[in-house]
C-alpha positions as CSV (number, residue, x, y, z in Angstrom):
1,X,16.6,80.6,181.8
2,X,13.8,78.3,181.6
3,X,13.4,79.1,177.7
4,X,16.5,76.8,177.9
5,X,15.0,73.9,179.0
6,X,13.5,72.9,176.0
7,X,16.5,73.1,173.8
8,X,18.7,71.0,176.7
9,X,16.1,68.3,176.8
10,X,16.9,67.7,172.8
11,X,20.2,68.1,172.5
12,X,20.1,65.3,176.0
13,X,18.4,63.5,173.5
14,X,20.9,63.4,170.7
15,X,23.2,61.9,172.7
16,X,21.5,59.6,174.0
17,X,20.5,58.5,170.6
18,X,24.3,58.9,169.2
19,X,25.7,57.0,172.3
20,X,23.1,54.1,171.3
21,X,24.2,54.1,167.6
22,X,27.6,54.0,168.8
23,X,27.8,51.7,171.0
24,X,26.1,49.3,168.7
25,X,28.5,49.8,165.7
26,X,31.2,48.8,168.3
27,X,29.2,45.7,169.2
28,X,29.3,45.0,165.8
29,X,32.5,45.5,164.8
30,X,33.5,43.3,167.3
31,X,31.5,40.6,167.0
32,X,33.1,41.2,162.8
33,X,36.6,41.5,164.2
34,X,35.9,37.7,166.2
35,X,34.7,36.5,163.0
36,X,38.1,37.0,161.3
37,X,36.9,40.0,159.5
38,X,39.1,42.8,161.1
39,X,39.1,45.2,158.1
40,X,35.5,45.4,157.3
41,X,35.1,45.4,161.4
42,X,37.2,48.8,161.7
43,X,35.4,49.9,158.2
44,X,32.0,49.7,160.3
45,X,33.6,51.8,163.4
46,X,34.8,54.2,160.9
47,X,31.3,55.0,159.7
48,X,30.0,54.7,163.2
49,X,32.1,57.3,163.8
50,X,31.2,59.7,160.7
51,X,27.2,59.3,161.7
52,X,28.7,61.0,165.0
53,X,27.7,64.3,164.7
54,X,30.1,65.1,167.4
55,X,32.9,63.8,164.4
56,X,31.7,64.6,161.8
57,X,33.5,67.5,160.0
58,X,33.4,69.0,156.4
59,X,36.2,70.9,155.3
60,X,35.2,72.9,152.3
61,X,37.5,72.8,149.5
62,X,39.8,75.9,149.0
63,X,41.4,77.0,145.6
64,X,45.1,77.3,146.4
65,X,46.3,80.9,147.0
66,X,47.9,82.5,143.8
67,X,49.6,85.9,142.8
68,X,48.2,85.8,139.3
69,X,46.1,89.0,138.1
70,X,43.4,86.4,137.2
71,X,43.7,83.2,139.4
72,X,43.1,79.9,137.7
73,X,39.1,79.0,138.1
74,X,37.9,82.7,139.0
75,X,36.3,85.2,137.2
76,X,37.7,88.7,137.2
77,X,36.6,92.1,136.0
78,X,39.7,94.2,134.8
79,X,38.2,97.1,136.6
80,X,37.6,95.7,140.4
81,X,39.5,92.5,140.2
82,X,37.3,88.9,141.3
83,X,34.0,88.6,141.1
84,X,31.8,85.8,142.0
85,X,30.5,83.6,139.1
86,X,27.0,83.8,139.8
87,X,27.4,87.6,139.6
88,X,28.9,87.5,136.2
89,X,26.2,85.0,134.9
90,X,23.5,87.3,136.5
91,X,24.8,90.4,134.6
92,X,25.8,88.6,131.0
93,X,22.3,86.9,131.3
94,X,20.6,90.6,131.2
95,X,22.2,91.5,128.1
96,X,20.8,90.9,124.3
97,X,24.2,89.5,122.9
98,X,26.9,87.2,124.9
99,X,29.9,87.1,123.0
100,X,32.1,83.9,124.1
101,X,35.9,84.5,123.0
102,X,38.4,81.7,122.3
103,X,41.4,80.5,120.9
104,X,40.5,78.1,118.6
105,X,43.1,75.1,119.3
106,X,42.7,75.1,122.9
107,X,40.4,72.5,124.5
108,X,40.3,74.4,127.6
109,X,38.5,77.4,126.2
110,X,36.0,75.1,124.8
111,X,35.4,73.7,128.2
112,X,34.7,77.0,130.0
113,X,32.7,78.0,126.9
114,X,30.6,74.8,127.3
115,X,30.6,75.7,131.3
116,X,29.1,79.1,130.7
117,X,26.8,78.2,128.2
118,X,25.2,75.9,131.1
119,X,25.0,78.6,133.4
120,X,23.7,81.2,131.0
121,X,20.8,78.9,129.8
122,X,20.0,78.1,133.5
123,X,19.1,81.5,133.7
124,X,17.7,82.3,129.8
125,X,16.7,78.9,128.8
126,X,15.4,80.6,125.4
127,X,18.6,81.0,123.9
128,X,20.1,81.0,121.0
129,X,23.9,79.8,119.5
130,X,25.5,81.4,116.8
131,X,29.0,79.8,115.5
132,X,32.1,81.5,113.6
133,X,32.7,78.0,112.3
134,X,30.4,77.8,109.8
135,X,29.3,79.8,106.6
136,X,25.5,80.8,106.4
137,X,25.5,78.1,103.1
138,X,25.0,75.1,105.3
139,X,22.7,76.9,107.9
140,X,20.4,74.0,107.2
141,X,22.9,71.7,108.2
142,X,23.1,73.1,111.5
143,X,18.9,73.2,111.6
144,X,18.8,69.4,110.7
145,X,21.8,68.3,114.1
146,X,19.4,70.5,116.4
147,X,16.4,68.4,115.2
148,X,18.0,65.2,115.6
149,X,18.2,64.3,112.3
150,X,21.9,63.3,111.8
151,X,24.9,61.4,113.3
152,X,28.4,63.3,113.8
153,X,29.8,62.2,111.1
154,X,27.0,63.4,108.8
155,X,27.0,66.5,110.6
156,X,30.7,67.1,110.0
157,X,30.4,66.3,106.0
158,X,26.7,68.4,105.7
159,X,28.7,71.5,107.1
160,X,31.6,70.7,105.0
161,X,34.0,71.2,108.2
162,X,36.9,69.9,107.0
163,X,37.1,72.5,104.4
164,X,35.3,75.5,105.6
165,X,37.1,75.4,109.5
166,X,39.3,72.2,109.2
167,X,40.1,72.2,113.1
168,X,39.8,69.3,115.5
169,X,36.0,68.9,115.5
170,X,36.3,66.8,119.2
171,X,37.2,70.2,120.6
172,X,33.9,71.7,119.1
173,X,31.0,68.9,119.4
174,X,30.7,69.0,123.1
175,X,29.0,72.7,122.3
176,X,27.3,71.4,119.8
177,X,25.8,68.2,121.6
178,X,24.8,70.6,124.1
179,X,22.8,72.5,122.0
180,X,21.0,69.9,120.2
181,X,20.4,68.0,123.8
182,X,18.6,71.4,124.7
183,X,17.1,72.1,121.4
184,X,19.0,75.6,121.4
185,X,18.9,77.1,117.8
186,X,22.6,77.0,116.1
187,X,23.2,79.9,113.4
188,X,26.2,80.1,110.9
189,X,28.0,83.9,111.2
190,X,30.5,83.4,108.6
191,X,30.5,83.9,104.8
192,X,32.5,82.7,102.6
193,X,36.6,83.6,102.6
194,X,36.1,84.4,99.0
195,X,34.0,87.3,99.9
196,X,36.1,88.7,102.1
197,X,39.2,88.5,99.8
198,X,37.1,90.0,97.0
199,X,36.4,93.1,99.6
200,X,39.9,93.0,100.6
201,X,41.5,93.6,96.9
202,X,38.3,95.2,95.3
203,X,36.4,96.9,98.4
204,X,32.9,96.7,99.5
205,X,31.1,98.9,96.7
206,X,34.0,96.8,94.0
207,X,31.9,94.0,94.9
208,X,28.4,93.2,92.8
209,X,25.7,93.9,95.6
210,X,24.5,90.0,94.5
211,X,27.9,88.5,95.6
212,X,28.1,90.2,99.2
213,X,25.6,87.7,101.2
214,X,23.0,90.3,102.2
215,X,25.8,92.5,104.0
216,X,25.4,95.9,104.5
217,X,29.0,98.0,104.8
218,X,30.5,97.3,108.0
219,X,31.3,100.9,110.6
220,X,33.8,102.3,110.1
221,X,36.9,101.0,112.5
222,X,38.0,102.8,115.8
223,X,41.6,104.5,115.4
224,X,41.9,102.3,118.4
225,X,41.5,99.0,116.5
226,X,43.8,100.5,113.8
227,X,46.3,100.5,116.6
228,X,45.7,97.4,117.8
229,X,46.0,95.7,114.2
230,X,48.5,97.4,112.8
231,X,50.9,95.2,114.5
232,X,49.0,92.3,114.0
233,X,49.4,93.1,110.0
234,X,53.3,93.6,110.1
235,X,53.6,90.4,111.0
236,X,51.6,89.5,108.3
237,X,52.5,91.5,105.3
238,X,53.2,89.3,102.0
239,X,54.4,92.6,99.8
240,X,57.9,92.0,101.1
241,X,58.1,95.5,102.9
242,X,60.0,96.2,106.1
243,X,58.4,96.1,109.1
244,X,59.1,100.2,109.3
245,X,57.8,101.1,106.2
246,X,54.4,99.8,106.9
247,X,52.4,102.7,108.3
248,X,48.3,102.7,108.7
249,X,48.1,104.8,105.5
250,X,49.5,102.2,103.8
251,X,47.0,100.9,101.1
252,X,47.2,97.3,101.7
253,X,46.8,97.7,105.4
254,X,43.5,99.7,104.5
255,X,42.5,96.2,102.2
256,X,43.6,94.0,105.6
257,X,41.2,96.5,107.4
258,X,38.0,96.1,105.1
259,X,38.3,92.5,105.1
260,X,38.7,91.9,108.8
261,X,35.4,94.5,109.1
262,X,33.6,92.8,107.0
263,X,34.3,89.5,109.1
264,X,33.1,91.4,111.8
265,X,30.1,92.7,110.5
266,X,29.0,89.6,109.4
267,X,28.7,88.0,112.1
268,X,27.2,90.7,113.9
269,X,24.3,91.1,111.3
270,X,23.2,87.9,112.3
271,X,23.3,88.1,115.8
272,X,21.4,91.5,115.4
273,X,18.7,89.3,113.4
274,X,18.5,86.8,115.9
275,X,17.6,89.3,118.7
276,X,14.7,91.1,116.4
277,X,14.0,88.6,114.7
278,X,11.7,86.9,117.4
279,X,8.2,87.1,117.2
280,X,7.9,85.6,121.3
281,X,6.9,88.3,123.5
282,X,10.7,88.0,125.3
283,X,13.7,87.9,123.1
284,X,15.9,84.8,123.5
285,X,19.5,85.2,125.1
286,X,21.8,85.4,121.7
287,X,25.6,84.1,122.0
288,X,28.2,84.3,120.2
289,X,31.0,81.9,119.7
290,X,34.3,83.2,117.9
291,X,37.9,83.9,118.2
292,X,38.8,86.6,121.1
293,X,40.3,88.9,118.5
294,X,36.4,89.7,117.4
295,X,35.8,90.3,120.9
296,X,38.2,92.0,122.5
297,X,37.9,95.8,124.1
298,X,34.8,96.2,122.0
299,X,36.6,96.6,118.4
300,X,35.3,93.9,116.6
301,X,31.8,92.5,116.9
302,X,30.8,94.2,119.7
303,X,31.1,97.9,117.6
304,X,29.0,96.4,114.5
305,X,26.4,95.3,116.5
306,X,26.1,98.7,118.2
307,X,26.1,100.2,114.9
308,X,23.5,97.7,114.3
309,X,21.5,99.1,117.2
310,X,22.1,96.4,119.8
311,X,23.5,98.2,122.8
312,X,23.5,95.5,125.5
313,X,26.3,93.4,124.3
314,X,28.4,91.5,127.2
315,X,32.0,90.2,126.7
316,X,33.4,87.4,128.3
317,X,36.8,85.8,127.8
318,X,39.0,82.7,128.8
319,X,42.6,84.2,130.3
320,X,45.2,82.0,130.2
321,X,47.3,82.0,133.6
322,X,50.4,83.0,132.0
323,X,49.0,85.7,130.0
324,X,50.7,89.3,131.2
325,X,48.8,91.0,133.9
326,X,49.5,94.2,131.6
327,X,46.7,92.6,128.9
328,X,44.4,93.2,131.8
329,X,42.8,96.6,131.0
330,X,39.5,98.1,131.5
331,X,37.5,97.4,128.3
332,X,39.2,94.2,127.5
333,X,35.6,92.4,128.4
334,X,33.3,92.5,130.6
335,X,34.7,89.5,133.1
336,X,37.3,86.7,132.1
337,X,38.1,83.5,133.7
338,X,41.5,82.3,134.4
339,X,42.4,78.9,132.8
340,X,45.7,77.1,132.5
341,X,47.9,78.1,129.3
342,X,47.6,76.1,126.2
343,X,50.2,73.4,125.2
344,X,49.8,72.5,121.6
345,X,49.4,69.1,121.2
346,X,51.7,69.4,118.3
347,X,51.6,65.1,117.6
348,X,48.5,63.2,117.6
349,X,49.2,60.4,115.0
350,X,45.3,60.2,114.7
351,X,45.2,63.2,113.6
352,X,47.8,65.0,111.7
353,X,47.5,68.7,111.6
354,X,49.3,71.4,109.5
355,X,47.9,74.1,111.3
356,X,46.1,76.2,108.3
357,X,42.8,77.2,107.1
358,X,42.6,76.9,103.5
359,X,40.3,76.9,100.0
360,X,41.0,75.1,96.7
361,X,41.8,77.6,94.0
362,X,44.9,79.1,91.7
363,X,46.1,75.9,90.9
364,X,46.2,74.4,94.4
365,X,45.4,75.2,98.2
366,X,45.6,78.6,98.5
367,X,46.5,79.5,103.0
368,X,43.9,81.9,104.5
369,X,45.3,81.5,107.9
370,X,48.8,79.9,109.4
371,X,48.2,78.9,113.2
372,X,50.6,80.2,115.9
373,X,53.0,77.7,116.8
374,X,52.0,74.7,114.3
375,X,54.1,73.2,112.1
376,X,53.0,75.4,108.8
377,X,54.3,78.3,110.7
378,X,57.6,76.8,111.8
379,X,57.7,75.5,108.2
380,X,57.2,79.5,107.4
381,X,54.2,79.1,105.3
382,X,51.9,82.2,105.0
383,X,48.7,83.3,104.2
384,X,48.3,84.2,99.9
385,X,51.2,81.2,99.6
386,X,49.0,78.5,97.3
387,X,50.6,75.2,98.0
388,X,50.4,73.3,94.5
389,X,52.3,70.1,95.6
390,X,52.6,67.9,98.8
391,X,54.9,64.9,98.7
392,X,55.5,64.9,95.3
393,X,51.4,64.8,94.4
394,X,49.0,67.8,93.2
395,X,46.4,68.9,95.0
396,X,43.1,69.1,93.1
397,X,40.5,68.4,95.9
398,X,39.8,69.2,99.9
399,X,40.6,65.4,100.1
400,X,44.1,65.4,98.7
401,X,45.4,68.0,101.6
402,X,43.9,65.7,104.6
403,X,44.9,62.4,103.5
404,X,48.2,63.7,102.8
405,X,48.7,65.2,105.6
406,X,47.6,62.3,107.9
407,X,49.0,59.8,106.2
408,X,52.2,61.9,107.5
409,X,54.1,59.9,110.1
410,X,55.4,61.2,112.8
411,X,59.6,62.5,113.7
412,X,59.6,62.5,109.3
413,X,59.4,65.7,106.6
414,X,56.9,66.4,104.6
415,X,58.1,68.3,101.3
416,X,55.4,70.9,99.9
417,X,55.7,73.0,96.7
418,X,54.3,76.8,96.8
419,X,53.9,79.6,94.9
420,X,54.4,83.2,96.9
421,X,54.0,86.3,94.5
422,X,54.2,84.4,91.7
423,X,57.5,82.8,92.3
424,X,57.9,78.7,92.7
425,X,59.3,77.8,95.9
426,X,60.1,74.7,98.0
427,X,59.5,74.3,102.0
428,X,60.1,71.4,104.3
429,X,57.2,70.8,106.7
430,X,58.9,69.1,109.9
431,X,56.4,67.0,111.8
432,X,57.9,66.4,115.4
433,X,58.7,62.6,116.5
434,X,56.0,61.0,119.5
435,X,57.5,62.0,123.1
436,X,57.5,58.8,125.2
């Protein structure tokens, strides 16, 4: 009992002390109040009455309860459900790769990639990037934004983005200010989309060992991922076959294959270099940056570099709230993190987008890639077509496609001559009017 004393005598103390300080802010916000100053006088009670321990209470802040597999703002391991973040980070910072997936139009993968970047290089502050974006050509481009040595926009037209990636850059340079603020090493994992066509139609041996960027021949593909892009081809084919008739054996699936290998391969032969490449006594954290379908359930990247001989490889994912639970599958990745589902900002009159990737060549813009759900694809444009007309004007540059295409105002057509297997043809690209 006595050892109570003590502790009694304090706390008698306290409130002595709090009864003082309160009885003095009432003094004063009377004497306010008299003064014709009744807000500010009440204002002054009110924090009299937060320095009261005795009323002072913090209510931590509680993510509302949700029935989705992967609950907006949580991570979530497909095998044993949420897990906290600091966990995650711990384990993805042991590994020798990170691969960070994304779609590439949707700002809020960018922000949890820019989010997990922070937190991996809290724990491995020797770190390097490496970017899907960009072809190993303008690696140096890359090397002079770290240093410091040029604005955005010089940045943008050094690594030639409107033609190599031609995607908003504003959803991209918050990654990339962060790694030149933290002098974090960028690297270029693409090659060029010539290469990869040249494999596709020719294979990798076709293909003069000069021409194939230093690659060696990618693994050999899972019968796994041959399931899984299979689909993903049907909907794809330009040879005018029938969904049904399209079977893995089928020879122009096998040239979809080798290119999409190759795509992978590259960019895991130079994340492989990055993490034996050092000469430091500890290797730097390596990450990844590309598109989820490199990443997911370990066909892709992840498979080359193992092949490569780098075994600790950790997956992470955005997971878009709406996405079905049924997606959720052991080996998907490592952890994901739910995030709220991506509306396409389909009308930005600031920028004007087709949705397509693209490359000058066969008389025009030939399409290496149609977005989901832009306008190209509504329009029904697809990847081979070369668009040799746009508005009634040829296209002979990179140029000529943007400025056509932004000058485009919006709620009007846009009337664009193709050729598809060697036939002329005429589409009508519909940009939707400005919602009030």
């Amino acid at each position: 009992m006595d050892a109570l004393v003590p502790q009694c005598a304090q706390m008698d103390r306290i409130t002595v002390r709090t009864f003082q300080l309160n009885k003095r802010t009432i003094q004063m916000a009377n004497f306010l109040d008299h003064q014709g100053n009744r807000f500010l006088g009440l204002a002054v009670l009110a924090l009299g009455l937060v320095l009261n321990p005795a009323h002072a209470v913090v209510t931590p802040s509680k993510k509302p309860v949700s029935n989705q597999c992967v609950p907006l703002g949580d991570w979530v391991t497909p095998e044993s459900g949420k897990i906290p973040q600091q966990q995650v980070i711990a384990r993805a910072a042991q590994a020798e790769v990170v691969l960070l997936g994304e779609t590439h139009v949707n700002a809020d993968h960018h922000r949890w990639q820019l989010q997990t970047l922070a937190a991996l290089h809290a724990q491995r502050p020797d770190m390097v990037i490496g970017f899907e974006m960009f072809p190993r050509r303008v690696q140096a481009a890359l090397d002079r934004w770290v240093a410091g040595e040029l604005t955005e926009q010089e940045f943008l037209r050094a690594s030639d983005w409107n033609h190599v990636w031609n995607t908003d850059p504003n959803l991209y340079l918050p990654l990339f200010h962060f790694a030149r603020m933290n002098r974090i090493p960028m690297l270029a994992l693409n090659i060029e989309t010539k290469l990869r066509r040249q494999v596709a139609e020719k294979g990798f041996y076709g293909v003069p060992v000069e021409d194939r960027e230093g690659l060696t021949r990618p693994a050999e593909p899972s019968q796994a991922y041959m399931d899984y892009l299979l689909p993903i081809y049907k909907q794809h084919d330009r040879r005018n076959k029938e969904a049904g008739e399209i079977s893995q054996h089928d020879p122009d699936f096998r040239k979809f294959i080798d290119g999409q290998l190759l795509w992978d391969r590259a960019m895991a032969q130079v994340l492989q270099q990055a993490v034996n490449g050092s000469v430091a006594p500890g290797k730097p954290l390596v990450v990844g940056v590309m598109g989820s379908g490199h990443v997911l359930h370990g066909f892709g990247v992840p498979h080359q570099l193992h092949d490569l001989g780098v075994k600790h490889v950790s997956a992470l994912l955005p997971w878009d709230s709406d996405k079905s639970c049924k997606q959720l599958v052991a080996g998907v990745a490592d952890a994901v993190f739910g995030v709220l589902p991506h509306v396409p900002e389909l009308i930005r009159p600031q920028f004007q987008r087709l949705g397509i990737r693209y490359e000058m060549g066969r008389g025009g813009a030939v399409v290496l890639q149609v977005e989901k759900n832009s306008i190209a694809e509504v329009a029904k444009l697809m990847e081979s077509d070369v668009i040799v007309e746009m508005a009634g004007l040829s296209l002979q540059t990179t140029e000529d496609v943007i400025n056509i295409v932004r000058r485009q105002a919006p709620g009007t057509w846009l009337p664009i001559k193709i050729k598809r297997d060697n036939q002329d043809m005429e589409i009508v690209a519909k940009f939707p009017p400005v919602k009030s």
